[in-house]
N, C-alpha and C positions, 0 to 999 in steps of 0.2 A: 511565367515559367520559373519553375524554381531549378535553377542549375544545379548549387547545392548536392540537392536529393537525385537529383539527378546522376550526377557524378560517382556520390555515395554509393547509389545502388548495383554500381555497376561491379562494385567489391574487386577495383581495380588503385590498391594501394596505394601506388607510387603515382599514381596520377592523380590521386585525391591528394597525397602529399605538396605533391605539386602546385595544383590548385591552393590548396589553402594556406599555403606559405610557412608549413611548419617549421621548416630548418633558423625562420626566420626568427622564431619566438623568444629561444635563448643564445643568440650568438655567441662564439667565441674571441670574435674577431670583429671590431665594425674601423670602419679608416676616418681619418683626421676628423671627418665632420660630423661625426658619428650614426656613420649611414651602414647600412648591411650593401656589399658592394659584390660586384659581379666574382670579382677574382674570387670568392670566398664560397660563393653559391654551388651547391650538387646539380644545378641546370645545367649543365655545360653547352647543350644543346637548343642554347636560349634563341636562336631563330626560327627555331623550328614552331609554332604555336598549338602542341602537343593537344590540347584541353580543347579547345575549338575546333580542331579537328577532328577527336572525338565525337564532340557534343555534331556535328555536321553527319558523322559517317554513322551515326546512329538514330536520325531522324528529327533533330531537333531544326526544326524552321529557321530560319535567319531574314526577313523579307523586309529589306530597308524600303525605305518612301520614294516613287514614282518609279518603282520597279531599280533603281539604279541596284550594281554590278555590287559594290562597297564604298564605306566612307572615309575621307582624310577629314581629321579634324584639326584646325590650323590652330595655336595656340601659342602666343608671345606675352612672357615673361619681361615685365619693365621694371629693371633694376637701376638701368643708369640713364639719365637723359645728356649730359652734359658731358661732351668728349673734348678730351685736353690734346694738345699736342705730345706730349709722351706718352701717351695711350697709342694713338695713333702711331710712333716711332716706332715703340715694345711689337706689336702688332705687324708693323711692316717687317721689321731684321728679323723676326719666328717666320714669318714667311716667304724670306729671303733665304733663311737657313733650311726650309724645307725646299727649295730652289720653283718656289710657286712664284714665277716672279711676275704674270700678268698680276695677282691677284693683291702680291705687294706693291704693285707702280698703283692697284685702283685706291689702295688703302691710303698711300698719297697723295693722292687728288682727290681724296675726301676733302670737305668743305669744316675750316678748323673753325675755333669755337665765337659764337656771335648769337645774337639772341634767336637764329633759328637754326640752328647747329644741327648734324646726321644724324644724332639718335633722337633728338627729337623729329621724330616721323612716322606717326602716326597717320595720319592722312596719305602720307606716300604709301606705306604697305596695305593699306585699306583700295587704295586705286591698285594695287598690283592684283590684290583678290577677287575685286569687280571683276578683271579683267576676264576671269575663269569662271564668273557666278557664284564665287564662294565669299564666304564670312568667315570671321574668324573672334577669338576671344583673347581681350587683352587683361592681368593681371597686372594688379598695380597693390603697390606697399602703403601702408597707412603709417606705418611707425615714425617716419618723418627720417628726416636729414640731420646728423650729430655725426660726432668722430668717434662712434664704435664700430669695430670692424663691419664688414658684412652688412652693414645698413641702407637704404637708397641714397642717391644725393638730387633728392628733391622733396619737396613737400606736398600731399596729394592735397591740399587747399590751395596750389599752384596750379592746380589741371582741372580746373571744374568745368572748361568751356571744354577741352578737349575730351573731359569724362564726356560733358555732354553730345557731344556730337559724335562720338562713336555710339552711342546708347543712339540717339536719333538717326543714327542711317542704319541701324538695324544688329551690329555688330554687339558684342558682349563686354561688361566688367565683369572681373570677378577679381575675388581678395590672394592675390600672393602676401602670404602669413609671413612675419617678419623672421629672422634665424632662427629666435629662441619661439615663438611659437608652436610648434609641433608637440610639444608636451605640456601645454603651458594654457590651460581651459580660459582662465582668466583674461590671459592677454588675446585668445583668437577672438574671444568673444567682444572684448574691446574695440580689437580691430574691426570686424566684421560692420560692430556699429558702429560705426565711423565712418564707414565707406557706407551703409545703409543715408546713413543721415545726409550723408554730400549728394547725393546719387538722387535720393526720395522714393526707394523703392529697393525689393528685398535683392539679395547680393546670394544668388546659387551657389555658387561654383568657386572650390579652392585649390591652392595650390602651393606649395611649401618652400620656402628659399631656401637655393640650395640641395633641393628634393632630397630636405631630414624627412624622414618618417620613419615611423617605428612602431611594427605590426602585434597585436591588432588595436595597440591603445590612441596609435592615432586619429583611426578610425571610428573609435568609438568618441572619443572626444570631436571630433567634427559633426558626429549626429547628433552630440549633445546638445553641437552649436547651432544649427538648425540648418546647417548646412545640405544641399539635397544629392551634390555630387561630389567627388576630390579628381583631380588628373595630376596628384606627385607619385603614383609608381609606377615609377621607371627605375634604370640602374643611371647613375651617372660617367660608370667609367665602362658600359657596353650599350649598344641598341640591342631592341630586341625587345621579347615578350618574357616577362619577369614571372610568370605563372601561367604559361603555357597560355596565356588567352590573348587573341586579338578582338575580343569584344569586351564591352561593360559587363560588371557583373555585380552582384551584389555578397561582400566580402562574407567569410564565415570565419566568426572567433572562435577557433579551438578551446578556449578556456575554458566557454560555460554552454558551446554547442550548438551554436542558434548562428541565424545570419547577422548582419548589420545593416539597420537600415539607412543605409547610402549608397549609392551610386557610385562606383568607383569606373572610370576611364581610363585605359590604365596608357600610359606615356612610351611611345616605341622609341622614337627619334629624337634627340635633342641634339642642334648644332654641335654645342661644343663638346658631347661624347665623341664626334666623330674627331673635330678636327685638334682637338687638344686631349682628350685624355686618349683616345684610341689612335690617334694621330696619324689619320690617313688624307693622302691626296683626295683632291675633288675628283679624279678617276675612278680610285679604290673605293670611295665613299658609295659614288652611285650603283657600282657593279651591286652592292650589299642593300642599298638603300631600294632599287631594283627589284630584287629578289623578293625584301621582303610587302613590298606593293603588290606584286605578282602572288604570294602567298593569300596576303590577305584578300586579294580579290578574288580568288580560291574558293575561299572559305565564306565569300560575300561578308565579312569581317568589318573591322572599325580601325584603321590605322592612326594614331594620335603624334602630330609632329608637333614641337618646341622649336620656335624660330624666335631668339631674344631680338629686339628691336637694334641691338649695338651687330650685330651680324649682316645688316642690311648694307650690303657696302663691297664693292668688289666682287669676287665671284663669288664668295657667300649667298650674293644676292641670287646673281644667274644659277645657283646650284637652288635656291629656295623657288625661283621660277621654273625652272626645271622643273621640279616635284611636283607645282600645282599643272603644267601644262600635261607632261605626262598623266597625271590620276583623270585630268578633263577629258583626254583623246580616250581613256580605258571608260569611258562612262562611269567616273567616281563623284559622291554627292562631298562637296567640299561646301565643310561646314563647320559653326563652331562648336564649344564644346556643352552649349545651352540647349541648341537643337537634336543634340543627339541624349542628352538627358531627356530632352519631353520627350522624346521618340523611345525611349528604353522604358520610362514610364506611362505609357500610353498601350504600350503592343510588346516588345520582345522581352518588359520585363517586369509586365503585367499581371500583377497577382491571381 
């Protein structure tokens, strides 16, 4: 299906504008990390997922696998393994001060740091997603551990047994691209082999720290990479649908006119939009979180959460259980973000 042309023809402007992320081409404004950010955007009405509700209300098929309703696709971002006790403090007093005070006594009784410390837990968030029959995909940093900002603190030739065993029970790697990455051909492609050669086997699916991108040339440099999917657009300082779609799609570079071929997934949810930049209770959070599950199942849609591995803790966690048990009771296929790539290349975005 070519969306695309789809959309084009429907000589519905501002929804094609929409769709193709024009406003984003020449910013005026991007913030610290130099991202193009919600507060800046002409969407205002970013939960609405305008573009797929189109493409539904005008005949376009949506039919995920074994009939299910829509998909959550669960995806953790692994920046930090190694949690310190002033992490832990920082974390407790923000949620003292937001007067969450179950959730700062759980942050307390986290388990401080010893050679199996809370963020490393992978195996525990792998048993939470059995639990509901879903998978999910973790991204991991190749760039290694040094005192430049913004970098992981670990080494990914410290996790080969843990690459390996999430690879073996079925779950996903993919490459979370270092900061500077996202413009940076030379270094994705570095990374990428790196994680290729640890792994012994090709590495899909990318993701951008810090969710830098920058439309459409990040996109094109990831197909350069041979990369088959991305899931970094999202807004970091809102949830919601950043181009009106709650399905994959295959991006269009205004520049030269044509699509790109990649996979884009595009990122609704991410923890810490809700509870740090948008700074809502775990109440507030779900009322929006809610809604927008209920949309997308609407529209039999693709909903895409970010759950960082350092968020597994406290009611973080119960608010991330939450999510999956809710989508299980709706009949949603939770899954990661590898299975909904062969699915989009197989049938809904099958040339």
């Amino acid at each position: 299906m070519n969306i695309s042309k789809r959309i084009r023809s429907s000589g519905n402007q501002e929804l094609w504008d929409l769709y193709t992320c024009k406003d984003e081409y020449n910013p005026m404004l991007l913030d610290k990390h130099q991202r193009y950010p919600y507060y800046v955007s002409k969407n205002r009405d970013v939960l609405d997922p305008k573009v797929s509700r189109f493409l539904k209300e005008n005949g376009t098929k949506l039919d995920l696998p074994d009939r299910k309703k829509f998909a959550l696709v669960l995806t953790h971002d692994i920046d930090k393994i190694n949690v310190g006790i002033m992490e832990i403090l920082t974390k407790s007093l923000k949620s003292f001060s937001k007067f969450q005070i179950k959730n700062a006594l759980g942050l307390l009784t986290t388990r401080f740091p010893n050679e199996s410390n809370a963020h490393y837990n992978f195996k525990e968030i792998m048993d939470i997603e059995e639990k509901y029959v879903g998978k999910s995909t973790f991204y991991f940093q190749t760039c290694g551990k040094n005192n430049i900002a913004n970098h992981p603190d670990y080494s990914i030739e410290e996790l080969i047994s843990e690459l390996r065993y999430i690879i073996d029970k079925g779950w996903e790697v993919g490459l979370h691209g270092s900061y500077f990455s996202h413009l940076n051909f030379e270094k994705i492609n570095e990374e990428k082999n790196k994680l290729e050669n640890l792994l012994g086997k090709e590495v899909k699916g990318f993701r951008s720290h810090f969710l830098r991108f920058k439309t459409p040339e990040t996109w094109e440099m990831l197909e350069k990479a041979g990369f088959e999917y991305d899931t970094s657009f999202g807004y970091s300082d809102m949830i919601g649908f950043r181009n009106g779609m709650c399905h994959p799609f295959r991006p269009y570079n205004l520049n030269v006119g044509k699509e790109i071929n990649i996979v884009e997934i595009p990122l609704n949810i991410m923890d810490c939009s809700l509870f740090d930049y948008m700074r809502l209770d775990h109440k507030s959070a779900w009322f929006i979180v809610k809604h927008m599950i209920d949309t997308t199942k609407n529209l039999n849609g693709v909903i895409t959460l970010l759950w960082h591995n350092t968020y597994m803790n406290g009611n973080n966690l119960k608010f991330y259980e939450k999510i999956l048990k809710y989508c299980s009771e709706l009949d949603g296929w939770i899954t990661s973000a590898e299975k909904i790539n062969d699915w989009c290349k197989k049938s809904y975005l099958k040339d």
